[in-house]
Each structure stands twice: as structure tokens, then as C-alpha cells.
C-alpha positions in Angstrom: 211.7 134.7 83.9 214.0 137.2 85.2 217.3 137.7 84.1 220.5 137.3 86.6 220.9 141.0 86.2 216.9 142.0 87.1 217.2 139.7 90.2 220.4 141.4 91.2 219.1 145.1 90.9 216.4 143.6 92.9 218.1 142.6 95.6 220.4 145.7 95.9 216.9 147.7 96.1 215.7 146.5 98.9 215.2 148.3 102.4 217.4 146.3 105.1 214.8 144.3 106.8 213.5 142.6 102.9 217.1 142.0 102.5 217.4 140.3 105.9 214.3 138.0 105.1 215.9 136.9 101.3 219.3 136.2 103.4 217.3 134.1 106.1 215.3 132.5 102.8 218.5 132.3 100.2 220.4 130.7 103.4 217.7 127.9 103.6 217.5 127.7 100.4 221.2 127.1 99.6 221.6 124.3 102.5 219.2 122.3 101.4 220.5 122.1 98.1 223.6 121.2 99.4 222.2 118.8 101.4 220.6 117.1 98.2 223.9 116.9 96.9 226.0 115.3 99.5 223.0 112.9 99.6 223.5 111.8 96.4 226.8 112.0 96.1 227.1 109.6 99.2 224.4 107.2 97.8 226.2 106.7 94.7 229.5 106.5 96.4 231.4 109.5 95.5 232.6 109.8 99.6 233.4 106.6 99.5 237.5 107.0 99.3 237.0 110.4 101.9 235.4 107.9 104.5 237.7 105.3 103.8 240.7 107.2 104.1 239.6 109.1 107.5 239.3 105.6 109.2 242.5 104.1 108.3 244.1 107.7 109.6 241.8 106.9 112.7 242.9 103.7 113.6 246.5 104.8 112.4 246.2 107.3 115.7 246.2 110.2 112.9 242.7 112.0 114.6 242.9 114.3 117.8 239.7 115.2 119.8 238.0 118.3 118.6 
């Protein structure tokens, strides 16, 4: 395994179109485990109070259209 540091020298070594694939890959990468997280953080509940919250602001005429 690579340290932090090895994969950071890496990355600074590399010509502009490998470092424009990594970004298009680490990009990817990163959403999708953000989206794992706001999965489970919805399945267990933990948006709960944010989605309760934005409807009574809703239907308090606190919302505009984007």
C-alpha cells in the first residue's frame, strides 16, 4: 500500500492528459461515494428533520421557483 505522500508525488508527476483521466476517474469516484452516503443517511433517517422542515416552509409560502 502506498502512502498519502507516494500517491501525491504521483499525481503531481503526471503529464496533463493522465492527470485529466484520474480527475474524470477521482470525480466518479468521489460521487458515488457520496451517493452511498446520502443513501444511508436517508434510509436510517438522518434527513428526516431537513425534509420535514423544507415542507412546512413550503406550505408556509417560504419557497420561490428556481
Amino acid at each position: 500500500m502506498k502512502t498519502v505522500e507516494e500517491i501525491e508525488k504521483a499525481v503531481e508527476e503526471l503529464p496533463p492528459d493522465k492527470l485529466a483521466k484520474f480527475r474524470a476517474w477521482f470525480d466518479s469516484f468521489e460521487a458515488a461515494l457520496f451517493d452511498r452516503r446520502l443513501e444511508r443517511d436517508a434510509k436510517n433517517g438522518k434527513l428526516d428533520d431537513l425534509a420535514n422542515k423544507a415542507i412546512a416552509d413550503y406550505k408556509k409560502g417560504r419557497s420561490r421557483e428556481l
